[in-house]
C-alpha positions as CSV (number, residue, x, y, z in Angstrom):
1,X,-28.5,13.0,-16.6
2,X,-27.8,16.5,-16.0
3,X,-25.4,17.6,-13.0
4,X,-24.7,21.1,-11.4
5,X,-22.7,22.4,-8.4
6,X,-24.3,24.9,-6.1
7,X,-23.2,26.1,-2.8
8,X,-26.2,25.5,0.0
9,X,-28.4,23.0,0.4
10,X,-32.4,23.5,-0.3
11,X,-35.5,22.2,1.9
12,X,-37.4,21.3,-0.5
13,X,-34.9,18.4,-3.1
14,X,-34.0,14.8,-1.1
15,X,-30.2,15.6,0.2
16,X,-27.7,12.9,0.3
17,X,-25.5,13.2,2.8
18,X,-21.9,11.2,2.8
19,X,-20.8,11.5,5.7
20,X,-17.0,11.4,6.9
21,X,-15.7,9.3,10.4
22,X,-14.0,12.8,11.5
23,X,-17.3,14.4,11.6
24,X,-18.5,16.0,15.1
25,X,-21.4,17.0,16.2
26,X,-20.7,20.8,15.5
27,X,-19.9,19.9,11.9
28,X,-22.9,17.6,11.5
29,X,-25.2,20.1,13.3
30,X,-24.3,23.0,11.1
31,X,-25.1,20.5,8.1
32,X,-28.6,19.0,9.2
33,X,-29.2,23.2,10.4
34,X,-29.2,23.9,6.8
35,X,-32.5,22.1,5.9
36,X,-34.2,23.4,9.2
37,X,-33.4,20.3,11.1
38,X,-31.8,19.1,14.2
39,X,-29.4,16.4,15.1
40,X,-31.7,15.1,17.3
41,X,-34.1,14.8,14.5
42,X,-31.5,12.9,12.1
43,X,-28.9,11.9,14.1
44,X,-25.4,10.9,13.1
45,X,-25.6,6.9,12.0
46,X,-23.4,3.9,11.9
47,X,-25.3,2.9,8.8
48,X,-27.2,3.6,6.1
49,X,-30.4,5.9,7.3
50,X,-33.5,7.2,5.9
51,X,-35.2,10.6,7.1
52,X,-38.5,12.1,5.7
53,X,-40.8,13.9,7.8
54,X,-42.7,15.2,5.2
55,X,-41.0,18.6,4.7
56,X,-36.9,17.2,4.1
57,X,-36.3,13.8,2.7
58,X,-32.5,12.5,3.4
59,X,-30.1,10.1,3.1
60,X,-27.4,9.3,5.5
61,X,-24.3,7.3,4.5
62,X,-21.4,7.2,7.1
63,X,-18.2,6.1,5.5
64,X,-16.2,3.4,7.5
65,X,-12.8,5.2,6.5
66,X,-11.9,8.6,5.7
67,X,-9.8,7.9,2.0
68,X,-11.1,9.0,-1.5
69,X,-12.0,5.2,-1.9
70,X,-14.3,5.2,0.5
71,X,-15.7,8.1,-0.3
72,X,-16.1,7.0,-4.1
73,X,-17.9,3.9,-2.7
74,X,-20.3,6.2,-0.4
75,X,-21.1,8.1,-3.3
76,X,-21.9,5.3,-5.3
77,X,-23.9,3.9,-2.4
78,X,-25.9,7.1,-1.9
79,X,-27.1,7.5,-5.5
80,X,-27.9,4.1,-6.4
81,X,-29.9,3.9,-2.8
82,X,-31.7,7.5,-4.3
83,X,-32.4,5.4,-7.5
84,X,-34.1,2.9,-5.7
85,X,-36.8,4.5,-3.8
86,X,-37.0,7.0,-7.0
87,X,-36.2,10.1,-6.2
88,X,-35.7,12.4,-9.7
89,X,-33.9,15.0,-8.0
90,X,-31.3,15.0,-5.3
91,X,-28.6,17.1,-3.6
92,X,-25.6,15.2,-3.0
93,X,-23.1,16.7,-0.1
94,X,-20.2,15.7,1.9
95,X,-20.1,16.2,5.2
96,X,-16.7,16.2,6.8
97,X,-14.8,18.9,9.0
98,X,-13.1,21.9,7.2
99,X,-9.9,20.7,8.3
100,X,-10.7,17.3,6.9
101,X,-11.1,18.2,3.5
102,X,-9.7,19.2,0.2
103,X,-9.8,19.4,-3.6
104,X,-9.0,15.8,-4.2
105,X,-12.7,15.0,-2.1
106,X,-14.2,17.4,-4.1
107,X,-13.1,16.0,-8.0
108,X,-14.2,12.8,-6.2
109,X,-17.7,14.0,-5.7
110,X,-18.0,15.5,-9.6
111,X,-16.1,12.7,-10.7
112,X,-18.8,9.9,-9.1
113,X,-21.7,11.8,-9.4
114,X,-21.6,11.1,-13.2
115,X,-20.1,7.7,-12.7
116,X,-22.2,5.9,-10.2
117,X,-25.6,6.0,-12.4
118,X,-23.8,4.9,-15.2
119,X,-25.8,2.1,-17.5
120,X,-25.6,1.8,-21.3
121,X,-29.1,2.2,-22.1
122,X,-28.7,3.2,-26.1
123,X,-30.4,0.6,-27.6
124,X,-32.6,-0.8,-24.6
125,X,-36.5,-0.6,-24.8
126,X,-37.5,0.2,-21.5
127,X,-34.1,1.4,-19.8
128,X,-34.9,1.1,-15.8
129,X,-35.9,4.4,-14.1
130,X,-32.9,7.1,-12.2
131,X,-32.1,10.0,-10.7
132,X,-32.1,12.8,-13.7
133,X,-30.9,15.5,-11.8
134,X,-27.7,15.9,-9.7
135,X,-26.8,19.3,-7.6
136,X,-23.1,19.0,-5.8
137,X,-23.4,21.6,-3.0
138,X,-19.6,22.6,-2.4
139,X,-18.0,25.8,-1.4
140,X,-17.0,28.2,-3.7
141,X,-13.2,27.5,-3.1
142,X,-14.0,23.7,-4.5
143,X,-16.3,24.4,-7.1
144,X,-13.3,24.3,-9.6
145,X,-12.7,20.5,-8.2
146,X,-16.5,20.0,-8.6
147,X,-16.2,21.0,-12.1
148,X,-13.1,19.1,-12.6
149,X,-14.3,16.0,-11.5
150,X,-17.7,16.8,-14.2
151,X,-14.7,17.0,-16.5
152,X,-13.4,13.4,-16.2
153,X,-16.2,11.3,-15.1
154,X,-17.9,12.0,-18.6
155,X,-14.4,11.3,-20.3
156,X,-14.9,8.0,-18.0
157,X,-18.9,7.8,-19.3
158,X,-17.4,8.1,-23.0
159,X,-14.8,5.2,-22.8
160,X,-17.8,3.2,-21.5
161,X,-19.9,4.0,-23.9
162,X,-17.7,3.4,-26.7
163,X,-16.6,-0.4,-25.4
164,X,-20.1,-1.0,-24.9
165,X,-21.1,-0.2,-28.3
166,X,-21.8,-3.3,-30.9
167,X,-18.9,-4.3,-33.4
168,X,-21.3,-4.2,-36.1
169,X,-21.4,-0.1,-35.4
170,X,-18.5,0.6,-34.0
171,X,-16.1,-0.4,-36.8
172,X,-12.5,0.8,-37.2
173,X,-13.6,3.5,-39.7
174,X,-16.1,4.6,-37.0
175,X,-13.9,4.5,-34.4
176,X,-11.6,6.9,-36.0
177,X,-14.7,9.2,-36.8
178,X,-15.8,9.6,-33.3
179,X,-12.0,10.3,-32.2
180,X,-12.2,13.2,-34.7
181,X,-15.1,14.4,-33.7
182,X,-14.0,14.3,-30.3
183,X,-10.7,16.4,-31.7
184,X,-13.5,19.2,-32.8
185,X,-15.3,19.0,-29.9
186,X,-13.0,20.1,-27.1
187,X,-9.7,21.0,-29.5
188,X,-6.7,18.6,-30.3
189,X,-6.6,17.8,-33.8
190,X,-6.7,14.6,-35.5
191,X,-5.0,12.7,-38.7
192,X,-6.6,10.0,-40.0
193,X,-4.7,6.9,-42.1
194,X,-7.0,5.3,-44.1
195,X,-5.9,1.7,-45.2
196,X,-4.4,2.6,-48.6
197,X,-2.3,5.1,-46.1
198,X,-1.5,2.2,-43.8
199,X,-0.1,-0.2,-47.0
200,X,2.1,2.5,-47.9
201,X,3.6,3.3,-44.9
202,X,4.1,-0.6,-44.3
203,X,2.5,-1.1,-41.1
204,X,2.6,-5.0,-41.5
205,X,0.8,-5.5,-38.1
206,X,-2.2,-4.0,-38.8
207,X,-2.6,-4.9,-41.9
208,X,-1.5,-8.9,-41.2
209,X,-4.6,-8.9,-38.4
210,X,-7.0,-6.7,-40.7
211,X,-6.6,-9.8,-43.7
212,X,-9.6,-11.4,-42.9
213,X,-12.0,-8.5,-42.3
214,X,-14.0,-6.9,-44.8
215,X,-14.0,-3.6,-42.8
216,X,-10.8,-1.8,-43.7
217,X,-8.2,-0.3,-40.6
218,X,-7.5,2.9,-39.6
219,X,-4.7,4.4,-37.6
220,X,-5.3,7.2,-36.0
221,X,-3.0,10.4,-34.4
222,X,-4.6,12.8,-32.0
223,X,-2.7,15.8,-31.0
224,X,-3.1,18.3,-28.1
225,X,-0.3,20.9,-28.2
226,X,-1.2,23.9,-26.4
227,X,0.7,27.1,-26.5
228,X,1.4,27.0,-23.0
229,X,3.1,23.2,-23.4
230,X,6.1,22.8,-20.6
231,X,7.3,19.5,-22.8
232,X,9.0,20.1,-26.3
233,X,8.9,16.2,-26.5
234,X,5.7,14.8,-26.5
235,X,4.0,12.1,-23.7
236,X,2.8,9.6,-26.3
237,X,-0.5,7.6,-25.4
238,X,-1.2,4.3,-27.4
239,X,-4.6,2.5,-27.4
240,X,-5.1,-0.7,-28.7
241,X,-8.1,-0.8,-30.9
242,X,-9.3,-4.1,-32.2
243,X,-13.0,-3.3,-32.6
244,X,-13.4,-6.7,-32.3
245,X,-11.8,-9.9,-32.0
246,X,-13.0,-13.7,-32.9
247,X,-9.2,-15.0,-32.4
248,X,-8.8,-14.9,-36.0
249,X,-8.1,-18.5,-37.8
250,X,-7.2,-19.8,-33.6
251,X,-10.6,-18.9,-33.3
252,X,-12.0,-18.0,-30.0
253,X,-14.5,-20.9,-28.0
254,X,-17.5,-18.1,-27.8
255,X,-18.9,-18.7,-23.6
256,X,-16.6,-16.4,-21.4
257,X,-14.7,-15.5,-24.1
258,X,-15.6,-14.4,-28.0
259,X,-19.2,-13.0,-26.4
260,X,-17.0,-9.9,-24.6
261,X,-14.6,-9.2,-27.4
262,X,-16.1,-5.7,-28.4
263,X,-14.2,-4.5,-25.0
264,X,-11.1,-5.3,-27.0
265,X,-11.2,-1.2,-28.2
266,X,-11.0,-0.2,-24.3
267,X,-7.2,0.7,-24.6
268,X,-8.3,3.0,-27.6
269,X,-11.2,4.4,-25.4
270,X,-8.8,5.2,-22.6
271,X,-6.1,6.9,-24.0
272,X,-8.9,9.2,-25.9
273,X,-11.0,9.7,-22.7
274,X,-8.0,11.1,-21.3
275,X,-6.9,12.9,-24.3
276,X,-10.7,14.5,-23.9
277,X,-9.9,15.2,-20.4
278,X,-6.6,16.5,-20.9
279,X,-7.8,18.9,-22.8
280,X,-10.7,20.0,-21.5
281,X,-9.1,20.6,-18.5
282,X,-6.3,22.7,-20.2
283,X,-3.0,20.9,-19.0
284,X,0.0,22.5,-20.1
285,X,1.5,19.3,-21.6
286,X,2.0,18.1,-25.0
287,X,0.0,15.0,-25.9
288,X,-0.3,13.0,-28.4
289,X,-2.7,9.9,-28.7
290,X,-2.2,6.9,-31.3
291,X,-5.0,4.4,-32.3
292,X,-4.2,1.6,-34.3
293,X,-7.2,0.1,-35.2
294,X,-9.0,-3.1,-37.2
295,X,-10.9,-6.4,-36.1
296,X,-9.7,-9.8,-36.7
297,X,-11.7,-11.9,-38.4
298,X,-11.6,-16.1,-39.9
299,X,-12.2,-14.6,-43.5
300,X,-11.0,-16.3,-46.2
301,X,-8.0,-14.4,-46.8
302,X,-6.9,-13.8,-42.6
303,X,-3.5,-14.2,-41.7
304,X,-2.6,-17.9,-40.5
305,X,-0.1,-19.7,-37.7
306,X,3.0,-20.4,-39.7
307,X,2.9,-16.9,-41.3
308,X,6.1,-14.4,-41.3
309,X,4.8,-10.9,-41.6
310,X,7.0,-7.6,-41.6
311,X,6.2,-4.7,-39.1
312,X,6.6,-1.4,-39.7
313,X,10.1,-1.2,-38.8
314,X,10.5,-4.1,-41.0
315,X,11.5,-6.6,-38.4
316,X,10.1,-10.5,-39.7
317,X,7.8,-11.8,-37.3
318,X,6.6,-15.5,-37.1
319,X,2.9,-16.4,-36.7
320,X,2.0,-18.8,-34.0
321,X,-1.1,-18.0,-33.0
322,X,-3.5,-15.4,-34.3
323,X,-5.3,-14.7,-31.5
324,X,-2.5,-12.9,-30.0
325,X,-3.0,-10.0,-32.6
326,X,-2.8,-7.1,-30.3
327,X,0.8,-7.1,-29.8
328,X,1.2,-7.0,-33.4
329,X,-1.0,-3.4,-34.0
330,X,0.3,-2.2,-30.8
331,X,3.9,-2.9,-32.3
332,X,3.3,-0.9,-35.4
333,X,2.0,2.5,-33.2
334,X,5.2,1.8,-31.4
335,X,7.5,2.1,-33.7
336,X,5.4,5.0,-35.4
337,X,6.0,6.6,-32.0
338,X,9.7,6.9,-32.9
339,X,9.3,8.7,-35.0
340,X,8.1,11.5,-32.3
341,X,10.7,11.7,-30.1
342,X,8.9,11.0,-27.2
343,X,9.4,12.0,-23.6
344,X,7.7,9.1,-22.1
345,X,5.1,6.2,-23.9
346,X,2.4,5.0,-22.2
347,X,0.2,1.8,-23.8
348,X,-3.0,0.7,-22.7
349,X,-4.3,-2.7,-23.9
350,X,-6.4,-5.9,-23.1
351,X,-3.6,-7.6,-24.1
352,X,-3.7,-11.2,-22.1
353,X,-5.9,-13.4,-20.3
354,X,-2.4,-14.0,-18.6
355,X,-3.1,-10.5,-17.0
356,X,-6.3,-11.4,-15.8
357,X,-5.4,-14.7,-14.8
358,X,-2.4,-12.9,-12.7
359,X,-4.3,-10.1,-10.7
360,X,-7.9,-10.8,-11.2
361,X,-10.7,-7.6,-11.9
362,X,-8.8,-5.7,-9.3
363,X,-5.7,-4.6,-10.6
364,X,-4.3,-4.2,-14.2
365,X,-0.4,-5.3,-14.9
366,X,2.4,-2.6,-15.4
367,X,5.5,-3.1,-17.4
368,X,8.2,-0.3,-17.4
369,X,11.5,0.0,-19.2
370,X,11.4,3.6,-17.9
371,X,13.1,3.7,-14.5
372,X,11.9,4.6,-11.0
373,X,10.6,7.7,-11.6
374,X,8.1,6.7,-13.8
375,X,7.1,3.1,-12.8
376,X,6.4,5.0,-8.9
377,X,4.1,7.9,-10.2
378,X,2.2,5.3,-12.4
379,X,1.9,3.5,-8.9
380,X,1.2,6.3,-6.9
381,X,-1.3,7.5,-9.6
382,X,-3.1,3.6,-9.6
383,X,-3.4,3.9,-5.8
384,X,-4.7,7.4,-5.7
385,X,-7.4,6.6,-8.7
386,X,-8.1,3.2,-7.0
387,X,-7.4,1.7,-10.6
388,X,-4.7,-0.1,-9.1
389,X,-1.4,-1.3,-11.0
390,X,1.1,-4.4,-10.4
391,X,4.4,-4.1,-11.0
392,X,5.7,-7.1,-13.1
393,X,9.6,-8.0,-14.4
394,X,10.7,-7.5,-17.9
395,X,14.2,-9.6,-17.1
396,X,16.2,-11.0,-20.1
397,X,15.2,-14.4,-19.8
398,X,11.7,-13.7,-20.6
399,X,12.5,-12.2,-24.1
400,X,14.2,-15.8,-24.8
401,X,10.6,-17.3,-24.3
402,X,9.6,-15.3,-27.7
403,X,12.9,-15.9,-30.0
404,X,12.1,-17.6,-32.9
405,X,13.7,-20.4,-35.1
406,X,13.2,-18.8,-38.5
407,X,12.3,-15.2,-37.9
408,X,13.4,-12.2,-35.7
409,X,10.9,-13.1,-32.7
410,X,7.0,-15.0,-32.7
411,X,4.1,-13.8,-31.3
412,X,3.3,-15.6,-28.8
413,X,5.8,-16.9,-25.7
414,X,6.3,-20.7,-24.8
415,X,3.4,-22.6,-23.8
416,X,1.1,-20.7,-20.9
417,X,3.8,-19.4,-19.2
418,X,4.2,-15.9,-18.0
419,X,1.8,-14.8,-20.5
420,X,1.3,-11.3,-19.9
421,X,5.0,-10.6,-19.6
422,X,6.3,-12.3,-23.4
423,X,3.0,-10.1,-24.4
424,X,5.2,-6.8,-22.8
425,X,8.3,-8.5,-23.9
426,X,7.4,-8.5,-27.3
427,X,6.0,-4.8,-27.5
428,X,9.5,-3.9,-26.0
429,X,11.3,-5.1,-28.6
430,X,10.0,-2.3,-31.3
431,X,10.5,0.4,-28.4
432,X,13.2,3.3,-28.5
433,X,12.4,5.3,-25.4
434,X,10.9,5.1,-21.7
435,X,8.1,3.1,-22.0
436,X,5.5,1.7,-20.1
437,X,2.9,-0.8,-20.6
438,X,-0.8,-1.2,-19.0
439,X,-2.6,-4.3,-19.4
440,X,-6.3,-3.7,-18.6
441,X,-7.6,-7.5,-19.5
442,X,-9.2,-7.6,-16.4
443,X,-10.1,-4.5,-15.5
444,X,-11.6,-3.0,-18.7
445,X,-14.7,-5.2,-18.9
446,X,-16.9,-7.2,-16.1
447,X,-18.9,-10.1,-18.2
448,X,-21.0,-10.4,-14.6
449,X,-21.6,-8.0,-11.9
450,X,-19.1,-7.6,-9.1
451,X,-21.0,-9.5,-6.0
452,X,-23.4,-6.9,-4.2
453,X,-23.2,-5.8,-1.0
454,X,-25.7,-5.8,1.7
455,X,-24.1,-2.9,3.6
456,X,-21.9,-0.5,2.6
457,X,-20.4,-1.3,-0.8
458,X,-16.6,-2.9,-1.5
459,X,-16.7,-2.0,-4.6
460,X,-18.6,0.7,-7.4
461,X,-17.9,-1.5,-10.1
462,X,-20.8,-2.3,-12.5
463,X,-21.7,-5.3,-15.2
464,X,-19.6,-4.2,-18.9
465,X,-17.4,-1.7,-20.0
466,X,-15.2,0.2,-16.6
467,X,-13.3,3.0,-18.1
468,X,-10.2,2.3,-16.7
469,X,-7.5,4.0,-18.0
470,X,-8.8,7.5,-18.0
471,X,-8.4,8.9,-14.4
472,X,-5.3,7.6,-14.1
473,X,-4.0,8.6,-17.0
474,X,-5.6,12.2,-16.0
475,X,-4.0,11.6,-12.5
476,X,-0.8,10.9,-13.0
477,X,-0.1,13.9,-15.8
478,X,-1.9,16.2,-13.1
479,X,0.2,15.5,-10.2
480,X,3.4,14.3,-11.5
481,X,3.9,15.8,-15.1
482,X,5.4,18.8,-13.8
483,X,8.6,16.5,-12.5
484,X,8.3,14.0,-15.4
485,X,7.8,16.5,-18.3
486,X,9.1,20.2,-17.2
């Protein structure tokens, strides 16, 4: 789908109109004006409305609220409403008072006009007909936002295409591939470990989970360092990338469960959407992304329960269950990240059902050594991105939950209990520095669509891979790294 900004709005292509609550009758005049026609011809709406009298075709779509939410949800509306009756073409414009408005609504309307047609159509047959063609009419003085907002939803569009992919192509080596070839694209370089790299160095986490695959690992660095950087320490991003997961030997029932686990990369995706983004959008900040990567497979060599393994730092670790293999690769990037002297470490991971269990598809879990400063933009930035965070506890007593008998700690807590957190608990024990911890179980991947709406949408959320991860990652080193970082 191709997309463009332009500043007016022509007769002769549908125009979707979102419309704000603030808007009057001046402002909506001067918009309807633009295609020769009147509000009494097209009046403002309380709903949805069609217009075509065979010169203009429109769409109306009043908001209920005037938030970025809303208008995300509008947008969304509008387009998949345009797909519907088939229009090829369309104009998509937000009308709302001058005083009403600024950048922010504008990224929104760049950001969802790539995001809301959204389908992973690589290897269908006859992929269902859309809109091809996208013009966002904006002023001149928002056409940077416009752009911006291009800029991250196709970062977005490339996480989800990624998590969508098939295991049996999207391997570890692969993985790492498309990350350098990312790197080359838009400009952050890349270093590659290689298995026989990984067994040197001694990351036992990796290479523990990686036992039963045939496909080797990869860990992977990504660094953006711009000239103009206003942090000598870096903001480290860690993705959890476990291409795909059958549980290992505590092997996964398949319904609900082993059928989704090629989302179990979408930490990996994130943090290198936003690495794209980052750099494409020329933040002064020095980045660096880390990737630890492998499946985990039942083969005939895989790691088992019982096992004591060494990480990276060298710490023995006992084997409960191998299932709960993502804390383990995660643990060896951590501990790698020492070795950077980092300003602040951010990880992304489907780490727990626990998570999902917790909060449900609307909100991923947040656990922060880091203090207030950090933990509050992280919130700020979920609530401003709508990808919502909830703050959970990483008190003492929880760490006793993973102590083990005959090693330094087990991977897995005490029976069901406060799952996600031992999961957090047990990354936090290989951490050095302010740290925080995103679990996107339930957020990264929807097995079934959220429940349609009738009228205006509560959600924009479509079946498989979400992308969650990127805009607020993007988000909170926009509006907050100048505090955090300078």
């Amino acid at each position: 789908m191709e997309v463009r900004i332009a500043s007016t709005l022509q007769s002769e292509l549908p125009v979707l109109w979102v419309v704000s609550p603030e808007t009057d009758e001046a402002t909506w005049a001067a918009q309807v004006g633009a295609v020769g026609l009147t509000p009494a011809q097209f009046p403002l709406a309380k709903r949805l409305r069609f217009f075509n009298n065979g010169s203009v075709a429109a769409l109306q779509v009043p908001l209920p609220a005037h938030t970025l939410e809303h208008l995300r949800r509008g947008i969304f509306y509008a387009l998949r409403k345009a797909e519907e009756v088939g229009w090829k073409e369309v104009q998509l414009t937000w009308a709302c008072p001058e005083t009403q408005t600024d950048e922010d609504f504008f990224q929104t309307l760049g950001e969802m006009s790539l995001m809301s047609l959204y389908r992973f159509t690589k290897y269908a047959v006859d992929p269902p007909a859309s809109v091809e063609r996208i013009t966002v009419i904006a002023p001149e003085r928002y056409q940077g936002a416009v752009e911006r907002g291009f800029i991250i939803g196709r970062a977005v569009n490339m996480a989800r295409d990624w998590v969508n992919e098939p295991p049996n192509v999207l391997t570890a080596e692969e993985l790492a591939r498309r990350i350098a070839a990312v790197g080359a694209e838009v400009g952050f370089s890349v270093e590659i470990w290689d298995k026989a790299r990984i067994e040197k160095e001694g990351m036992g986490g990796i290479l523990a989970v990686n036992r039963g695959s045939l496909n080797p690992p990869t860990f992977t660095i990504a660094t953006y360092k711009p000239e103009n950087a206003r942090n000598s320490r870096p903001f480290v991003l860690v993705g959890k990338g476990l291409v795909f997961d059958t549980g290992g030997l505590s092997l996964k029932p398949t319904p609900d469960s082993m059928d989704a686990m090629k989302c179990d990369m979408a930490g990996a995706a994130a943090v290198i959407g936003a690495l794209r983004a980052i750099a494409q959008l020329k933040l002064p900040y020095y980045v660096i992304a880390l990737t630890p990567s492998t499946d985990n497979r039942p083969g005939e060599n895989a790691y088992t329960p019982n096992d004591i393994i060494h990480m990276y730092d060298g710490t023995p670790v006992e084997i409960r269950n191998t299932d709960a293999e993502g804390r383990l690769i995660l643990a060896d990037a951590l501990v790698y990240a020492r070795r950077l002297d980092p300003a602040f470490v951010l990880d992304f991971a489907t780490l727990t059902g626990a998570a999902a269990m917790a909060v449900g598809r609307y909100a991923s879990v947040l656990c922060t050594n880091a203090g207030s400063a950090f933990r509050d933009a992280l919130l700020d930035s979920g609530q401003h991105t709508y990808e919502r965070l909830v703050d959970l506890p990483l008190w003492e007593e929880y760490g006793y939950l993973i102590q083990s008998d005959i090693a330094a700690i087990k991977n897995t807590g005490t029976g069901r209990e406060a799952g996600a957190i031992t999961a957090a608990k047990f990354l936090e024990y290989f951490v050095r520095y302010p740290w925080a911890h995103v679990d996107i179980a339930g957020t990264a991947y929807l097995t079934s669509p959220a429940p349609a709406d009738r009228a205006f949408p509560r959600h924009y959320q479509i079946k498989y891979a979400s992308g969650v991860g990127v805009r607020l990652t993007v988000d909170f080193l926009r509006r907050h790294g100048e505090r955090l970082f300078s």
